[in-house]
C-alpha positions, 0 to 999 in steps of 0.5 A, spaced: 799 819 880 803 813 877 802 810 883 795 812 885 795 807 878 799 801 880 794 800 886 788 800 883 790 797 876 794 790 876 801 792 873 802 791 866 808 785 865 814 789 864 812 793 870 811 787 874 817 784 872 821 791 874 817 790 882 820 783 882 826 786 882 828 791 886 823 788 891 825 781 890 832 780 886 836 787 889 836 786 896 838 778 895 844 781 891 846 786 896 845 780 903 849 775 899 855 778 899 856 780 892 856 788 894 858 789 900 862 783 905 858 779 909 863 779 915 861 787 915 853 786 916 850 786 922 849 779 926 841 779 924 842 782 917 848 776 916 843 771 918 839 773 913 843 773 907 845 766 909 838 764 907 838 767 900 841 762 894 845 767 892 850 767 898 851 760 896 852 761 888 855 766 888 862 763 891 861 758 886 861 763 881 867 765 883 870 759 884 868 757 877 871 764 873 876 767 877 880 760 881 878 755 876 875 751 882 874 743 882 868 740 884 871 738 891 873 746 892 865 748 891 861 742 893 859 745 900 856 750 897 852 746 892 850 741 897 847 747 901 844 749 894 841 743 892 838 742 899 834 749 899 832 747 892 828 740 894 826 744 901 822 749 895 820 743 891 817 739 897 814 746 899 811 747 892 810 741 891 805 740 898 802 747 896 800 744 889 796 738 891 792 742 895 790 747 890 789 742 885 784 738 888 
């Protein structure tokens, strides 16, 4: 009956937050390597995981808490970070003229 509701009536915030998690936010945490080794992925699941953030965040996380990494020890994964940020804002930025004209 619960799901027959969330087909015909628009979710309530709280549980369109909770459909962004585990549709969105749980399978980035798990191909990012934080649960399972990405070593032991399969090659397309590995590949997959490589254009999640999270895989290169995650590092630098560890690196900052865990190591007390510098900057020149982290930078790899933050300039990969920096590159998919412009690459989404670029994209968003071309979606949002479009639209607002």
């Amino acid at each position: 009956m619960q799901y027959s509701r969330s087909i015909v009536i628009p979710p309530h915030p709280q549980e369109r937050a909770l459909q962004l998690v585990v549709a969105v936010i749980m399978p980035s945490i798990v191909l990012s390597g934080f649960i399972f080794p990405q070593e032991s992925m399969p090659y397309p699941i590995y590949w997959l995981g490589q254009l999640v953030p999270a895989t290169y965040f995650i590092p630098i996380l560890r690196g900052i808490l865990l190591r007390d990494a510098g900057f020149y020890d982290l930078w790899p994964n933050a300039a990969i970070l920096a590159v998919i940020g412009l690459l989404v804002l670029s994209i968003s930025t071309n979606r949002f003229r479009k639209t607002a004209v």
